[in-house]
C-alpha positions in Angstrom: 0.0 0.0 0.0 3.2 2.5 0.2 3.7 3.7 -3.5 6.9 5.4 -4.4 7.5 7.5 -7.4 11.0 9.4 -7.5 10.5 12.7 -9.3 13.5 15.3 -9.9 14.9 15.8 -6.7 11.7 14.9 -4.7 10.9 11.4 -3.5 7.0 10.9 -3.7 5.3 8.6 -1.1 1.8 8.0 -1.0 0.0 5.8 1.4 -2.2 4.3 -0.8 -5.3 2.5 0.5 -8.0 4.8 -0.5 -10.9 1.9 0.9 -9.6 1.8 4.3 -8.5 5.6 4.4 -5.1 4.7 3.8 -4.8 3.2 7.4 -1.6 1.5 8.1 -1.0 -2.1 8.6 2.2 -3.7 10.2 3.5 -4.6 6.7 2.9 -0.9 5.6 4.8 0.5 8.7 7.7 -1.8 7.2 7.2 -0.4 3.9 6.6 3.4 4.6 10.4 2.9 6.5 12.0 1.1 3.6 11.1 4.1 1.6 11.8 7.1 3.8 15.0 5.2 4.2 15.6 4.2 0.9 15.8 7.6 -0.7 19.0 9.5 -2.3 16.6 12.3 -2.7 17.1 15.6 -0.6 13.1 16.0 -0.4 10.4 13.3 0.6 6.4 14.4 0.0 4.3 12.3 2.0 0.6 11.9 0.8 -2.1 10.0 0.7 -4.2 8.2 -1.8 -8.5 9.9 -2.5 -10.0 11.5 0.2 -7.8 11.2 3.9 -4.8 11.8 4.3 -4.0 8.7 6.5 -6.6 7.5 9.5 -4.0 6.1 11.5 -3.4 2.7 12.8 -5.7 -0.4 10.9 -8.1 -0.8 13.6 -8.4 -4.6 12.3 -4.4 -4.8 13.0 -5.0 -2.9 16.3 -7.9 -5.7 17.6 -5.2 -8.5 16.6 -2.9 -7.9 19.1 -3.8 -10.2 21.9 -1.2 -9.5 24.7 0.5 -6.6 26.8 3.6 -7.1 24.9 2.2 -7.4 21.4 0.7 -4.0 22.2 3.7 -2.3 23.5 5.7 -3.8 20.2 3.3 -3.0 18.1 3.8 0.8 19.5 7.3 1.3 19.7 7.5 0.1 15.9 4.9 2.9 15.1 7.7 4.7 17.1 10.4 3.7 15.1 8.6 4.4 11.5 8.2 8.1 13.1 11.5 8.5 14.2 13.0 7.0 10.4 11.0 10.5 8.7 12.2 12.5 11.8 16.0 11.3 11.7 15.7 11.0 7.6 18.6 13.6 5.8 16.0 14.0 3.7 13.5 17.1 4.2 10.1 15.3 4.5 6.6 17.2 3.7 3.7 16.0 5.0 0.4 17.2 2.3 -2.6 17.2 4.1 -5.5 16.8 1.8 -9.1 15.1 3.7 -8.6 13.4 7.4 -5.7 13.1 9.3 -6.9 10.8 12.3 -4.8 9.2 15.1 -2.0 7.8 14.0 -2.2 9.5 11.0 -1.7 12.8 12.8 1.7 11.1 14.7 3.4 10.6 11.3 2.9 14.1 10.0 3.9 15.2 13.7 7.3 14.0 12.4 7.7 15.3 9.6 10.2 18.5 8.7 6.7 20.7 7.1 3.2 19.9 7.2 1.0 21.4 4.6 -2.7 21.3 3.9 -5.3 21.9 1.9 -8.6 23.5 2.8 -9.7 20.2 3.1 -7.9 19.2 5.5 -8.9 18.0 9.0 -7.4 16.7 12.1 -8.3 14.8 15.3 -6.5 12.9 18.0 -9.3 10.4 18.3 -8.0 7.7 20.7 -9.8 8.7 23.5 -13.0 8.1 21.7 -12.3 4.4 21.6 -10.3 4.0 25.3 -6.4 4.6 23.3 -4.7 7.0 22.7 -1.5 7.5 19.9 1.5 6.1 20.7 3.5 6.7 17.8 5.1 9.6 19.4 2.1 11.8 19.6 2.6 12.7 23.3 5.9 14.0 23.2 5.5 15.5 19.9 2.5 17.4 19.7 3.3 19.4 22.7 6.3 20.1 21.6 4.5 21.6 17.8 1.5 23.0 19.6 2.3 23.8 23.1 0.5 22.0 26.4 -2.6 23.5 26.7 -3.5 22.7 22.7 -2.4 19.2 23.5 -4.3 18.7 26.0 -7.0 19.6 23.8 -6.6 17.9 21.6 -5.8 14.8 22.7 -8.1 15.0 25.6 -11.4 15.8 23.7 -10.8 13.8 21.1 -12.2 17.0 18.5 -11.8 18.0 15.2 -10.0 20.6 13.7 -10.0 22.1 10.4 -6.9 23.3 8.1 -7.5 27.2 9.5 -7.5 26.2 13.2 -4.6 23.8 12.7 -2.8 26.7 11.2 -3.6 28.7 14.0 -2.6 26.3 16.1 1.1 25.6 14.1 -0.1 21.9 13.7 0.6 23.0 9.8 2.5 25.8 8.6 0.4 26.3 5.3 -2.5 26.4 3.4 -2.9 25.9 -0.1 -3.9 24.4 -3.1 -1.0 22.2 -3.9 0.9 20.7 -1.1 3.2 19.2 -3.6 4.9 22.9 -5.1 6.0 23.3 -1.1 8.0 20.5 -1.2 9.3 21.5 -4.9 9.8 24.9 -3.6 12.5 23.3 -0.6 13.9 20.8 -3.4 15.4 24.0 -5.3 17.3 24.7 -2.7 20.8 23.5 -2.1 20.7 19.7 -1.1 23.8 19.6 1.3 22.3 23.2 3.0 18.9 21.5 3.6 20.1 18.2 5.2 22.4 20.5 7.3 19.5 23.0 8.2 17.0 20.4 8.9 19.6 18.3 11.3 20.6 21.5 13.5 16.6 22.8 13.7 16.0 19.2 15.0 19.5 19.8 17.6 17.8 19.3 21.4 21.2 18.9 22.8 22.4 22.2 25.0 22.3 25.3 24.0 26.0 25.6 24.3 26.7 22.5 22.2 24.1 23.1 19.6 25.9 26.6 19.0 29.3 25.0 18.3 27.7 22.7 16.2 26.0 25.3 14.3 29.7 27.1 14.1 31.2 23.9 12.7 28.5 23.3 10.5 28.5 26.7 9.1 31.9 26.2 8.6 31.7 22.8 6.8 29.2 24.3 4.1 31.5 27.6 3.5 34.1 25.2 2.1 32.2 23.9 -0.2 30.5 28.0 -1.2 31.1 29.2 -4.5 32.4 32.4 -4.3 
């Protein structure tokens, strides 16, 4: 269900299960890895397939796991999928066109950008059904929207549409074609993106992540054409 279609210098992925709301399976986990992994590309655009953007984990997949550690497993590899677009060199976008639900919500949560459309909607619905995400979402959607949002969000259970996630910073755009953002980062200078991207992402100390900064300035001057 992971389609991936290299164009240029951007590496498209689209979950792509339009029946089942492109909800992700363990075997799809495996395979939206292999290709945020696999790219050579300096720009990943993450979509989905018709009318959601991804509803999170396969409920089926969810009812199937029978013990206390099948379920913790079966979270910390939604972990690790999250982690492989968050620790990626590669820029990812996330283009939010229709539902992002659950799960759904945790992957564009680590992602570099998230764009939407005015279509776009988004809801942390685990409460509603006695979960809640653990793909990452509780340390990460605090740290994009602040406490009080993620509370919430992830307490109520609501919905938001594309202008209150942008007022929220849950995305940081809406337009018509989620697809030119990630061109519009792909034109840039590949080495200057993957170096940007890693020292935004830094959470080391202050001190240290401004004498990396220094060295990596430094590393991409040699290489500036003057």
């Amino acid at each position: 269900m992971i389609e991936t279609v290299t164009d240029g210098d951007v590496r498209v992925v689209t979950l792509d299960r339009p029946d089942r709301r492109n909800a992700l399976t363990p075997a799809a986990l495996d395979d939206l890895e292999a290709a945020i992994e696999g790219t050579d590309r300096p720009v990943v655009f993450l979509r989905g397939a018709g009318p959601a953007f991804c509803a999170g984990a396969d409920l089926d997949a969810v009812a199937a796991v029978d013990d206390r550690d099948a379920a913790e497993a079966f979270a910390r590899r939604g972990q690790e999928v999250a982690a492989s677009i968050a620790d990626s060199d590669a820029v990812v976008v996330a283009g939010i066109d229709g539902a992002a639900r659950g799960g759904g919500v945790e992957l564009a949560l680590a992602c570099d950008v998230r764009v939407a459309t005015a279509e776009a909607t988004f809801a942390e619905t685990g409460a509603t059904i006695g979960l809640f995400g653990a793909w990452g979402g509780t340390a990460r959607l605090p740290e994009v929207v602040g406490l009080g949002e993620a509370m919430d969000l992830a307490l109520s259970g609501r919905v938001l549409d594309a202008d209150e996630a942008l007022r929220t910073g849950l995305v940081s755009r809406v337009v018509d074609d989620p697809r030119a953002v990630a061109e519009e980062i792909a034109a840039n200078d590949p080495a200057a993106l993957r170096v940007i991207k890693a020292r935004l992402r830094d959470d080391a100390d202050r001190r240290v992540q401004e004498r990396r900064e220094a060295e990596a300035f430094a590393d991409l001057h040699a290489e500036f054409e003057r």
